[in-house]
Each structure stands twice: as structure tokens, then as C-alpha cells.
C-alpha positions, 0 to 999 in steps of 0.5 A: 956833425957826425950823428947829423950826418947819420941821421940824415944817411937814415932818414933819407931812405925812409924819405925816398921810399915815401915819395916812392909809394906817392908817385905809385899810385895809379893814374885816374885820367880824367877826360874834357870836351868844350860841351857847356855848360857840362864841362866849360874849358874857357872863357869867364865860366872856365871850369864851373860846368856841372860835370867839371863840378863833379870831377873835382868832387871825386878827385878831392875824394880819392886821394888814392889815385894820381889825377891827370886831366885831359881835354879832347874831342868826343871822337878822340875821347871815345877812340882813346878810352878803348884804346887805354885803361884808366879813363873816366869821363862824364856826358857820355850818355849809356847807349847799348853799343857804348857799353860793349867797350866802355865801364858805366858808373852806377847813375847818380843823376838823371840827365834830361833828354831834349826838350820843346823850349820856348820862352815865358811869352810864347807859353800861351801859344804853346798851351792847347798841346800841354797836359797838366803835367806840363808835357807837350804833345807833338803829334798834334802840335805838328799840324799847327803850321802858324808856329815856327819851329827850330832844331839842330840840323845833324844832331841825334833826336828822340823818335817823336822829336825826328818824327815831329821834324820828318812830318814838318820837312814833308808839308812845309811849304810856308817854312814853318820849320828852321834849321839852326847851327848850334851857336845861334842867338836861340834866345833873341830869335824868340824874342824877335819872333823869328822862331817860337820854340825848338828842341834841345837839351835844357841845360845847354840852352839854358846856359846860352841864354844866361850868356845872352844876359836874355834873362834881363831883357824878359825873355825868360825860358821854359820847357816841355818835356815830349809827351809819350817819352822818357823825361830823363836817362840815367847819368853816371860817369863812362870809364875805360873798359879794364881793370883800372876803369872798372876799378875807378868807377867802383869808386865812384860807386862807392862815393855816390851811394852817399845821399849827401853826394847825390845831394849835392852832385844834383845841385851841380845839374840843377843850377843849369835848369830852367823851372820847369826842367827842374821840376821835371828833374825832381819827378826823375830823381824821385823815380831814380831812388824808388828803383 
């Protein structure tokens, strides 16, 4: 009993000193807004958007960092990562005022900007403003006044969507122009005619109309991108502005300079696209890995 005794009196040491170590690892916050299907905080699909996908990946991947999750609003989330180090997040998209105070990741994916989206019925009304390579030109779409259109009213657009949007509100006077909130049924509006397309991020309305189950009652979506715009921006993780930020990205940086992580990182992004989008995401990766 004695040697028991000492034994334990030695190893107990060695034991703590262990846990000790553990538990001074840094911690890598790691922030969530509701925003599908980026990051999906509840319901059935709780967990499965294709930034939550991306997270879990790094976090399995660096076992040198305790990993804390956090859910906030965007507000909240942007104040706190200036406020403290060592917050990572995914969907903040880099814009010069951002980058004075935040620590972007190298991009891994390009994220595609707001789109024209209709669905597959409506294509052939849409097709005298598409080019082959299936952009949509909106200077002469906007004089076309028997096509109803939707956008978000107070949600930040590209120049050319703004300029669509500002020229139908100025010479409107059938209501070809309609404003939505974002959790209208977009899909059963176009089915039941009361718009025939409108602008937004493919992803997001792609994952309504999967909620609507719109994809069963043949009311399949497609999408434009603007012609005379960039297809896509790039998409890294945004971090906290300190060491430990600029230190996590760095390791962000060094997993994604895999292709096998990009590989699959993209595959998140892509089970979220529409044809179409995907095919215009596969023309933006090929650009992304030229430069």
C-alpha cells in the first residue's frame, strides 16, 4: 500500500501538470449568426449550413486551440471582434472599411454575389437578355415593363442591380417593381405569377425554395448572373485584428493551401447552388487558382 501510495504521490503531479498544459491552450472563438443556409442555428437542418460545415473542419484540424462557439448578431458580432482577440467567423465578405479592423484569411472559396433568379418556366421570357454564357443584361431588361420584378427592400445591392431597381422605381407606373421582406415564399410567388424574377444571393434562395419543397411541385430554380459584374468575390474566414486572430487565420491559411481542403470546403458551397450557379462557381474557382 505504501509504494501504491507513492506511486500515486508521483504521478499525481505529472498528472495535473498535463491537464495544466490542456487547459493553456488558447481559445479560438468562433462566432454564429442565423443567416441559411451559411450558418443554420435551428430547425431540422440546425448545424448543416456551409459555413457551420467549414468550422467544424478547422476546428477537428487544430487541436492546438480550445474551441468556444458563440452565437450573435452581425452587429454584435462585428463590435465584439474589435472589441477582443481571437475571433474567427465565416460570411463576413471583405470590404475596404472591414479590413481596417478586422484579419481576412487567404479566400478558399468564391462566394457568388446577388444574382437574377427565376424559375425554369419563366427562362424562356428571360432569354432575349441572355448571352451565351448565360448572363443577363439588365440595362435592357429594365425597359421590358410586362416582367414583374422582386428585390429586398434596405439590403445593400451591386451598382448595376441598384441601377436596375432606381430606373424601374423612377417609370413605374403598372407596379412592374415589388418590394419583398426576406422571408417571402420567393418560390410560390413565381409559380403563381406574381413576380417573374428578382435579385438575391443564390444560395439563400436556393435553401428557401428546398424549405418550400418548390423543387417537387416543378418549380425548379435558375440563375443569371449581371452582365458587366464580377460573378463572385472572394470568400475567406474574417478574425479578430490581434495576435491570436491574425495567429488562427494563419492557420487557416495553412489548411486550406491543401487542394484536397478546398476540394471539399467548395463542396459545402456548392450543395447550396442551383445549376447555373454552380456552373458559374466552377468558372470562379478556375479564376481564383490562376491568380
Amino acid at each position: 500500500m505504501r509504494h501504491l501510495l507513492i506511486l500515486l504521490v508521483v504521478l499525481t503531479p505529472a498528472i495535473a501538470c498535463r491537464a495544466a498544459t490542456a487547459d493553456d491552450r488558447p481559445v479560438a472563438q468562433w462566432f454564429y449568426v442565423d443567416v441559411p443556409p451559411a450558418m443554420i442555428l435551428k430547425g431540422e437542418d440546425k448545424g448543416t449550413g456551409y459555413v457551420d460545415r467549414i468550422i467544424g473542419l478547422f476546428k477537428r484540424s487544430m487541436p492546438g486551440y480550445r474551441h468556444e462557439d458563440v452565437q450573435s448578431s452581425v452587429t454584435r458580432m462585428f463590435a465584439t471582434m474589435q472589441e477582443r482577440d481571437g475571433i474567427c467567423t465565416g460570411g463576413l465578405l471583405r470590404t475596404p472599411e472591414r479590413e481596417k479592423v478586422l484579419f481576412y484569411s487567404n479566400s478558399f472559396y468564391p462566394v457568388l454575389v446577388n444574382r437574377l433568379v427565376t424559375n425554369r418556366a419563366k427562362r424562356p421570357l428571360l432569354a432575349p437578355y441572355v448571352s451565351p454564357e448565360g448572363h443577363v443584361d439588365l440595362g435592357a431588361l429594365a425597359d421590358d415593363d410586362r416582367l414583374v420584378a422582386g428585390y429586398v427592400g434596405q439590403r445593400f445591392y451591386s451598382p448595376l442591380i441598384q441601377q436596375f431597381i432606381e430606373t424601374r422605381t423612377a417609370n413605374d407606373p403598372e407596379g412592374r417593381l415589388r418590394v419583398l421582406i426576406p422571408n417571402d415564399r420567393f418560390s410560390l410567388l413565381l409559380r403563381h405569377d406574381r413576380i417573374d424574377f428578382a435579385f438575391g444571393l443564390a444560395a439563400e434562395i436556393y435553401y428557401q425554395s428546398l424549405r418550400e419543397e418548390a423543387a417537387a411541385e416543378g418549380a425548379e430554380l435558375v440563375s443569371y448572373a449581371v452582365r458587366g459584374e464580377p460573378v463572385a468575390k472572394p470568400g475567406g474566414f474574417a478574425c479578430s485584428g490581434g495576435p491570436l486572430g491574425r495567429q488562427i487565420a494563419g492557420e487557416i491559411n495553412r489548411l486550406v493551401a491543401d487542394p484536397a481542403i478546398r476540394a471539399e470546403i467548395r463542396s459545402y458551397y456548392t450543395d447550396w447552388l442551383d445549376e447555373d450557379a454552380r456552373r458559374d462557381f466552377a468558372r470562379a474557382v478556375e479564376e481564383e487558382e490562376a491568380r
